[in-house]
Phi, psi and omega in degrees: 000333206277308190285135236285337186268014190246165193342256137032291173321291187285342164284334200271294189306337153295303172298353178280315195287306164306345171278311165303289169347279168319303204297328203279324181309327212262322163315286211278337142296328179311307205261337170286326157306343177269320179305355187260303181305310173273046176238289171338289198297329157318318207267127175267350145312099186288320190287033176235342199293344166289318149329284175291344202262315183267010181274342167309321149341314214282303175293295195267014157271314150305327185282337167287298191292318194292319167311302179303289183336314202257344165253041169253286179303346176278304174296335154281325207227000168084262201282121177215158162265120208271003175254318174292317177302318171296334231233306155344292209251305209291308190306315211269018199216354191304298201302304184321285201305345183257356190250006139284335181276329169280348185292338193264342195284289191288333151291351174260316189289320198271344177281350182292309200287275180329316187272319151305337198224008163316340169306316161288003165273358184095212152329323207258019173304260169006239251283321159355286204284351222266340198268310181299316173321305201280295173322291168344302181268346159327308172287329175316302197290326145344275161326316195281307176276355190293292169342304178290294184339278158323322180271008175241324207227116187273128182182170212267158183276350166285296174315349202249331140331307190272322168260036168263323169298323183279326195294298200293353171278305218283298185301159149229321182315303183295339193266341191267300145003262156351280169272027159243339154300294160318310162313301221283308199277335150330288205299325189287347187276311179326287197257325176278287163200147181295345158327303182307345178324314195281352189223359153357248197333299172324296166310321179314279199345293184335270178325275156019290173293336181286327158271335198284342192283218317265325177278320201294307201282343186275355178244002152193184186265181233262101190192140210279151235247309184285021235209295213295343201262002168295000000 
């Protein structure tokens, strides 16, 4: 029961790499988001608050992409060092990941904007709003493949655009997956205890990574992003 091939084993060790995971996502995110929050609540310039609001970006597109890397490769190859490996992927992915989060960031505010104020347009509030939705969940299926993508594939930020839209279409399955996973780590914080909050991020990735690699491997092999850029 004891031993590196039994149950027991293999469990301890998964919640240990998710607890790591989590912990480090939450180190390189956390403190810039909370210094983001009392700077918002400091400023009494309000028109700067869209602003202050996105300096959290800076971080946690790396800090996203670097998780999927490191429980994506915790799921192909088992044993890794979940700090060298995180710290890896966090350098090599720093420029991308914030200049992705901001391009999905400022696309979540203006379909937010577009949508609060769909009442002026009137007659055309309907076919309008029915236009904004349909983005809306477009980008959500974006978001769900961009991060893993970028933690798998060295490759330009229009492409990692263009094929998270296509993956996520074409894939429907996984992509629904997916965001019933993300549901799914709610409902446990939710119904069970906040606690789990701590081992959250992680359990997505895990999963995640467990449906999107069967999508991922039919259109390449396996090959570690800094490896490809060697």
């Amino acid at each position: 029961m004891f031993s590196t091939d039994g149950m027991l084993y293999k469990i301890c060790n998964y919640i240990y790499h998710t607890f790591m995971c989590t912990i480090l996502w939450f180190a390189f995110s956390l403190p810039v988001i909370l210094f983001t929050v009392f700077l918002v609540a400091s400023q009494p310039d309000k028109s700067y608050t869209g602003f202050l609001i996105a300096i959290p970006l800076f971080a946690t597109g790396a800090s996203t992409s670097a998780l999927f890397y490191v429980m994506g490769k915790y799921l192909r190859e088992g044993e890794i060092s979940v700090t060298k490996e995180y710290m890896k992927s966090f350098k090599m992915n720093f420029k991308q990941g914030s200049i992705l989060s901001f391009i999905l960031f400022f696309a979540y505010i203006i379909l937010v904007f577009n949508i609060s104020n769909i009442a002026i347009f009137k007659s055309f509030a309907i076919p309008i709003f029915a236009v904004q939705a349909l983005i809306l969940v477009q980008l959500l299926i974006m978001t769900i493949y961009i991060y893993p993508l970028l933690a798998r594939f060295d490759t330009t930020i229009k492409n990692l655009i263009k094929t998270s839209f296509i993956m996520g279409n074409k894939h429907l399955g996984t992509t629904i997956l997916c965001a019933l996973d993300f549901v799914g780590v709610i409902l446990l914080i939710y119904k069970i205890h906040p606690a789990i909050t701590i081992l959250a991020p992680g359990i997505y990735a895990f999963c995640s990574c467990h449906f999107l690699d069967k999508v991922f491997n039919k259109y390449a092999p396996v090959v570690d992003p800094e490896e490809e850029r060697e």
